[in-house]
N, CA, C and O atoms as a MOPAC input file, in Angstrom:
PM7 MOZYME 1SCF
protein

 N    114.03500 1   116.57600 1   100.25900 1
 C    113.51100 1   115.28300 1   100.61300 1
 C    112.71800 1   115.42800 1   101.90700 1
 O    112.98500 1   116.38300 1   102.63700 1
 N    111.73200 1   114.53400 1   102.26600 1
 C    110.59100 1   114.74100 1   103.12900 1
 C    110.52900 1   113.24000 1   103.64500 1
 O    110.43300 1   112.22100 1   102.96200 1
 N    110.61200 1   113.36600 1   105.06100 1
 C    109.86000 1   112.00400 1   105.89700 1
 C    108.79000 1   112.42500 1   106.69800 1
 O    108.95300 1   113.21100 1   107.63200 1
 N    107.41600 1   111.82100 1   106.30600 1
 C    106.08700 1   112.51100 1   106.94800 1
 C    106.55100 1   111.86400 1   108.43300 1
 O    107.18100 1   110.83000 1   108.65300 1
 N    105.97800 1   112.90500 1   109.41000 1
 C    105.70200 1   112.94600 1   111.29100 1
 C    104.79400 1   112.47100 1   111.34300 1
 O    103.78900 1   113.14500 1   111.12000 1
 N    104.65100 1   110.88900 1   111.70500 1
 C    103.44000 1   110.85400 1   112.38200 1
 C    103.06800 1   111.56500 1   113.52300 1
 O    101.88700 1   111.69300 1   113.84800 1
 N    103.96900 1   112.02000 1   114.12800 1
 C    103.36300 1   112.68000 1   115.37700 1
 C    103.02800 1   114.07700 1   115.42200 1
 O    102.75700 1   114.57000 1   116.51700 1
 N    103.00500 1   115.02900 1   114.01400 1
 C    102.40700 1   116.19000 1   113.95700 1
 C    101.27100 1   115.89100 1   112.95100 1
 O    100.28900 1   116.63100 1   112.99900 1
 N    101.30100 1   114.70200 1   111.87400 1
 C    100.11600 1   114.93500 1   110.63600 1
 C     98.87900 1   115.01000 1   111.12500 1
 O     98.51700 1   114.04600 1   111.79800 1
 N     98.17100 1   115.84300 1   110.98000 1
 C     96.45700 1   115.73600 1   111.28200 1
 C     95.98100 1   116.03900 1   109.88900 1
 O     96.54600 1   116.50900 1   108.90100 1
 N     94.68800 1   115.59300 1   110.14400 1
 C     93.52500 1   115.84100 1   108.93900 1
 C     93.54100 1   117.30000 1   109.58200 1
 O     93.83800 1   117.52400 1   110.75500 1
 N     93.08900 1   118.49000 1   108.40800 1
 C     92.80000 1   120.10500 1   108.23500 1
 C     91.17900 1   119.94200 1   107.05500 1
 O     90.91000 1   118.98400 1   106.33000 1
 N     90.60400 1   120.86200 1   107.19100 1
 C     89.87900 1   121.11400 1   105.86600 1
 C     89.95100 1   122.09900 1   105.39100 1
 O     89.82700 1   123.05800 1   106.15300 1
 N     90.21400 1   122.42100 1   103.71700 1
 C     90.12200 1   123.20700 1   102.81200 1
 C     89.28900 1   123.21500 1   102.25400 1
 O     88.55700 1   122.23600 1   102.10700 1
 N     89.03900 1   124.82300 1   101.52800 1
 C     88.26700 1   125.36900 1   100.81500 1
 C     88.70000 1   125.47300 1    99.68400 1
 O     87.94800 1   126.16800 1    99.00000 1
 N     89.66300 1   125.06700 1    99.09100 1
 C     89.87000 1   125.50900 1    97.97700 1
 C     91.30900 1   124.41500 1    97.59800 1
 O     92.53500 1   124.41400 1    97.70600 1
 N     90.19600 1   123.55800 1    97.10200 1
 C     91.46000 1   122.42100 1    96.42700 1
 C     91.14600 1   122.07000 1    94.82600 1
 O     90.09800 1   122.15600 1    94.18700 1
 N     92.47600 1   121.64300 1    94.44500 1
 C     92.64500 1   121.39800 1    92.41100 1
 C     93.17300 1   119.79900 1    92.55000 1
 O     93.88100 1   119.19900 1    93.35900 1
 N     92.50300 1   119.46700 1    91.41900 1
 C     93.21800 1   118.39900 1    91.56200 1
 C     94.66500 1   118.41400 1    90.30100 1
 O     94.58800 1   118.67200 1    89.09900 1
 N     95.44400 1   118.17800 1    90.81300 1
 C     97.12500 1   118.36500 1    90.25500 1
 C     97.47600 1   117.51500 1    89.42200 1
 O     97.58200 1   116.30000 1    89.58600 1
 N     97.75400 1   118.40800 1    88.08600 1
 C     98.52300 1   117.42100 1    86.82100 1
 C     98.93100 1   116.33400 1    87.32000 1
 O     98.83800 1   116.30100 1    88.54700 1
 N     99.55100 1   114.99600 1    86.60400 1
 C     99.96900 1   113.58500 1    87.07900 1
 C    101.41100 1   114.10200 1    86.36100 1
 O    101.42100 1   114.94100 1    85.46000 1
 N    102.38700 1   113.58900 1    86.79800 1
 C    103.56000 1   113.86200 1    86.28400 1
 C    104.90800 1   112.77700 1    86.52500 1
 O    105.18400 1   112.28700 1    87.62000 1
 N    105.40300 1   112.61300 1    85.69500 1
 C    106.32400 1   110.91600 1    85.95900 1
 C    106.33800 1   110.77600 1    87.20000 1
 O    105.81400 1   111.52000 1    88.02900 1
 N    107.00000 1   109.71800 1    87.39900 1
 C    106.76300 1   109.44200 1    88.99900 1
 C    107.75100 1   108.12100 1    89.05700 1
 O    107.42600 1   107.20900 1    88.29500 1
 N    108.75800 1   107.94500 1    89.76200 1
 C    109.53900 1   106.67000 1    90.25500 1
 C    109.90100 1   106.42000 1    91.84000 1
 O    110.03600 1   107.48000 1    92.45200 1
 N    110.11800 1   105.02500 1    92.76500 1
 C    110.41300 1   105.08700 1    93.26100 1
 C    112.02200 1   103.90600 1    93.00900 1
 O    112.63600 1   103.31300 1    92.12100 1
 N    112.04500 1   104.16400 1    94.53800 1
 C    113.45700 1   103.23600 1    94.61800 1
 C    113.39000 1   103.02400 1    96.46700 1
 O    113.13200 1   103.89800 1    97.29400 1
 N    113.75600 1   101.39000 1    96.74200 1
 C    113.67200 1   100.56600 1    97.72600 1
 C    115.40100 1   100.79700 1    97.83100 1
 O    116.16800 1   100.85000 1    96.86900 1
 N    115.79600 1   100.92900 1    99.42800 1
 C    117.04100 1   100.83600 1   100.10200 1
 C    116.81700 1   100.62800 1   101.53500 1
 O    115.93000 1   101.24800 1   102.12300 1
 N    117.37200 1   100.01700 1   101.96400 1
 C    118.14600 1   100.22700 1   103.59200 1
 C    119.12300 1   101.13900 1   103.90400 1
 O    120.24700 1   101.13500 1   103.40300 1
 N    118.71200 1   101.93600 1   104.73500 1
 C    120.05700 1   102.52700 1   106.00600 1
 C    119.66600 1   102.22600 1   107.21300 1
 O    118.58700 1   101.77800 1   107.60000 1
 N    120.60400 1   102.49900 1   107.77600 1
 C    120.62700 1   101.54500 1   109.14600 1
 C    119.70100 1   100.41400 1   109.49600 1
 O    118.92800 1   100.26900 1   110.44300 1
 N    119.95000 1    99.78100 1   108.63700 1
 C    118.84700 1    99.08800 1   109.31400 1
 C    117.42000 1    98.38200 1   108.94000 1
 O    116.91600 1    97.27700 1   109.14200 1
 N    116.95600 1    99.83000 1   108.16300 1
 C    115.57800 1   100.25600 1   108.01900 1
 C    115.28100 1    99.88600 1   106.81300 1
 O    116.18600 1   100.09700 1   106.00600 1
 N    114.02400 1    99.25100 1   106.25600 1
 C    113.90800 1    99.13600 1   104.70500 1
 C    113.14000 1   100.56800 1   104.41400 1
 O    112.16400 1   100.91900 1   105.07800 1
 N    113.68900 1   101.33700 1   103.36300 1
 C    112.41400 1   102.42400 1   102.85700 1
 C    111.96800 1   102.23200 1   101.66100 1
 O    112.22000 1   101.12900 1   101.17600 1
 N    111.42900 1   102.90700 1   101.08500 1
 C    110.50600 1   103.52100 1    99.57300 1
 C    110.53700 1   104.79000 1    99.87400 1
 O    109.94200 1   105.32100 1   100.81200 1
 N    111.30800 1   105.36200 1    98.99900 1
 C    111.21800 1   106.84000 1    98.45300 1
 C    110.54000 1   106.86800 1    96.90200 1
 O    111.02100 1   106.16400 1    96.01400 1
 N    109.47500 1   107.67400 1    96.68200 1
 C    108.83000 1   108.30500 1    95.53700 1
 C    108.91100 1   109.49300 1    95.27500 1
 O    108.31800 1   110.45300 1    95.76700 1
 N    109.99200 1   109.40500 1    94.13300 1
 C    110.24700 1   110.95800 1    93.84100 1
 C    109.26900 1   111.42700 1    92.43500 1
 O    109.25200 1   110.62200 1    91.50400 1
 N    108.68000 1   112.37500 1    92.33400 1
 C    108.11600 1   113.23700 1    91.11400 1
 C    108.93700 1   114.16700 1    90.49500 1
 O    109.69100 1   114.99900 1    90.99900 1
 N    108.67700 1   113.90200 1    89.27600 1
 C    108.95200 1   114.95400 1    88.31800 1
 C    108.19000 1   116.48800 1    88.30100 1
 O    107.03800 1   116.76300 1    88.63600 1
 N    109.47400 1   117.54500 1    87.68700 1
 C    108.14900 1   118.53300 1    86.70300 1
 C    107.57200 1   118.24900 1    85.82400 1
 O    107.87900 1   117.26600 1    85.14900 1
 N    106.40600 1   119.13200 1    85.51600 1
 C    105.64300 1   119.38500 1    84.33400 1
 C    106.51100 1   119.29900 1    83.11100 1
 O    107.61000 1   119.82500 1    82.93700 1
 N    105.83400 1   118.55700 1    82.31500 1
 C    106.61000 1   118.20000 1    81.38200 1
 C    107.08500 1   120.24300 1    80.57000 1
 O    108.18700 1   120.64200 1    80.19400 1
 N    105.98200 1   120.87500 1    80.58800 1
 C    106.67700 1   122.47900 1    80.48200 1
 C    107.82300 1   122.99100 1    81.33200 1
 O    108.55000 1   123.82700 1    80.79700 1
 N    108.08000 1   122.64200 1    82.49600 1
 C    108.88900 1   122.99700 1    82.89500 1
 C    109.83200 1   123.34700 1    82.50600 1
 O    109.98500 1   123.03500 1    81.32500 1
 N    111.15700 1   124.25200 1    83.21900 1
 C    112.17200 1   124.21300 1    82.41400 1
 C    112.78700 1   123.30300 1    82.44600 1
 O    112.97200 1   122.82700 1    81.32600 1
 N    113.37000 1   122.61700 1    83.48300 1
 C    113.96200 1   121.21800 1    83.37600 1
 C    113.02700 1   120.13800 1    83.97200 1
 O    113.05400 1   119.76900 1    85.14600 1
 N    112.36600 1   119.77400 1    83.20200 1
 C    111.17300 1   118.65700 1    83.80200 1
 C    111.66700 1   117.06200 1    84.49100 1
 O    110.91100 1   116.21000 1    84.95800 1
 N    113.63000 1   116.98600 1    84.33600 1
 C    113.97800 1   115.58800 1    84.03100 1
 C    114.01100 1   116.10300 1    85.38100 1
 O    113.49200 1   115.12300 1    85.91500 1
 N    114.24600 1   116.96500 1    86.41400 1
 C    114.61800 1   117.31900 1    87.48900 1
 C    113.70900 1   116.92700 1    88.63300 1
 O    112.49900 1   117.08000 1    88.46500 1
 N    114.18500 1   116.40800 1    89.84800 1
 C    113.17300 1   115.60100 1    90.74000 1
 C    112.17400 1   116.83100 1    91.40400 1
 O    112.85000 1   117.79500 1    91.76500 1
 N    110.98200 1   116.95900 1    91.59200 1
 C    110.61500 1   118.12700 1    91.66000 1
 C    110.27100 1   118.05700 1    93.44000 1
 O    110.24000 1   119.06200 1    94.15000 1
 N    109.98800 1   116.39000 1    94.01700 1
 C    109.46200 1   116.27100 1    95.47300 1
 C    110.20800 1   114.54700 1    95.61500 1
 O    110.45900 1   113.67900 1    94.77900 1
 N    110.36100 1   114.63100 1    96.99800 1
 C    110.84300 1   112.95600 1    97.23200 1
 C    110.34700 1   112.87500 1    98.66100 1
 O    110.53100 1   113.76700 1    99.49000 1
 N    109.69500 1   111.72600 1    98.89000 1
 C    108.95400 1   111.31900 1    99.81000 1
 C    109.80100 1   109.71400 1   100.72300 1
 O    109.83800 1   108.77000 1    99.93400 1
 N    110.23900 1   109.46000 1   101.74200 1
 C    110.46500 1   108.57900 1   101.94000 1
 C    109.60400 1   107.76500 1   103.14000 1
 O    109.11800 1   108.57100 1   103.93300 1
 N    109.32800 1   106.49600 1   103.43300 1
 C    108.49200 1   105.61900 1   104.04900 1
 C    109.37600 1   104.82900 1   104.38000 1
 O    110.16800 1   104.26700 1   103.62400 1
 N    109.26800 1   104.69400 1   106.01800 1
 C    109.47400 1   103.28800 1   106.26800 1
 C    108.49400 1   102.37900 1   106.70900 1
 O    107.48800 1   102.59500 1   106.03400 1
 N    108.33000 1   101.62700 1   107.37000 1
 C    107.44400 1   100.55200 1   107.76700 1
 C    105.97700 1   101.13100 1   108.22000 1
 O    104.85200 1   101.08900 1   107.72200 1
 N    106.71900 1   101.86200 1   109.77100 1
 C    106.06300 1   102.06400 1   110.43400 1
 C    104.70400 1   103.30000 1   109.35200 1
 O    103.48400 1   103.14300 1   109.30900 1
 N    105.39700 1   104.22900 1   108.76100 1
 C    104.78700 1   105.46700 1   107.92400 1
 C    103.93000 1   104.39000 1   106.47800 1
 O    103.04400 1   104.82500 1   105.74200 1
 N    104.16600 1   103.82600 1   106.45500 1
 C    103.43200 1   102.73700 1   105.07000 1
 C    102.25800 1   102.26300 1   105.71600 1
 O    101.16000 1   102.64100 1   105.30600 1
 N    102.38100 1   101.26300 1   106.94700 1
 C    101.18200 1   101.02400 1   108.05800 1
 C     99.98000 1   102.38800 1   108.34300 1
 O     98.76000 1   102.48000 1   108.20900 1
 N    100.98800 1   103.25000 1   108.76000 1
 C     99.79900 1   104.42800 1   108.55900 1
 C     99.16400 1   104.92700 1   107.58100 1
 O     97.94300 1   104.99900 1   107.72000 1
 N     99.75800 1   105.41800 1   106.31900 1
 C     99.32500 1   105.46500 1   105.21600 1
 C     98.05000 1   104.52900 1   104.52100 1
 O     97.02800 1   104.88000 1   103.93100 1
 N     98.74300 1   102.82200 1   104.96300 1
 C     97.76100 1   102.26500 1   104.40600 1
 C     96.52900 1   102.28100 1   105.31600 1
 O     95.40400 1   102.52500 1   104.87900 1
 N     96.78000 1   102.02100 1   106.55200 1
 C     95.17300 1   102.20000 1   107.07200 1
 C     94.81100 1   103.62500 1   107.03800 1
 O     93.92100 1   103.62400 1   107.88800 1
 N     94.90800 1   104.92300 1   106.60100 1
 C     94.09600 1   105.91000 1   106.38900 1
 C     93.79500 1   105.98500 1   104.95300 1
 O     92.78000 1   106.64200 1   104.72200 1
 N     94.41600 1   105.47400 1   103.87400 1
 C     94.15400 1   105.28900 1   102.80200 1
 C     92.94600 1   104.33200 1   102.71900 1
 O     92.28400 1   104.34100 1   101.68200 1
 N     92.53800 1   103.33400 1   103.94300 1
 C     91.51100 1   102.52900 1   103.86700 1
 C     90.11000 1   102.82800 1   104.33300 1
 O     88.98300 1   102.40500 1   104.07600 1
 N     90.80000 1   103.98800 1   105.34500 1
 C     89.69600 1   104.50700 1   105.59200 1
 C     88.67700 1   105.46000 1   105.00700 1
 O     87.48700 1   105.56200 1   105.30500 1
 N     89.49000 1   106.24300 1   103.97500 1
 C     89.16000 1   107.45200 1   103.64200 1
 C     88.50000 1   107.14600 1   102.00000 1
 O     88.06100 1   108.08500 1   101.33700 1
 N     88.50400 1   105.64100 1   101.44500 1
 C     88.15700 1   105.34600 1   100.45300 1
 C     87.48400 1   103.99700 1   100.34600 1
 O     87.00300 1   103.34000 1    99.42300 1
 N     87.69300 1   103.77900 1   102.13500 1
 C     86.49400 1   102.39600 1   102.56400 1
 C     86.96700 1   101.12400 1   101.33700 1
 O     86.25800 1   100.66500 1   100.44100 1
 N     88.22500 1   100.82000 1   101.63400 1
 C     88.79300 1    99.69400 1   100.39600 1
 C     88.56200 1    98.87500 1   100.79000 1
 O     88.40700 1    98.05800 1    99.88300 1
 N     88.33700 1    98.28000 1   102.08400 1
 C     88.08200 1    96.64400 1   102.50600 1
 C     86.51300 1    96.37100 1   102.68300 1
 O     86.11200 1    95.24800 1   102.98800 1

């Protein structure tokens, strides 16, 4: 499981990017301490050997959703 740093993420550029199969995808809303999150976990490839198996889980709270959404706005000019 993974909670992105805002205080290390920077933009990098690559040379050499794919764009990656789509593969199930669920989340699920909870509180701990306190905090409301969203975790989005992915599946494997449906080839995989066990594909039902969570393959990445991402969790967000407030503050990490705020960031997300304004670089998501920026980087695809949505407003």
């Amino acid at each position: 499981m993974a909670q992105i740093s805002l205080e290390s993420i920077e933009k990098i550029e690559k040379h050499r990017n794919t764009v990656q199969e789509k593969v199930r995808t669920t989340y699920t809303v909870f509180e701990a301490d306190g905090k409301k999150y969203v975790q989005i976990d992915t599946y494997g490839r449906t080839a995989r050997e066990n594909p039902e198996k969570i393959s990445q889980s991402f969790q967000f709270d407030k503050e990490t959703a705020e960031f997300l959404v304004k670089l998501l706005d920026e980087e695809f000019d949505l407003k």
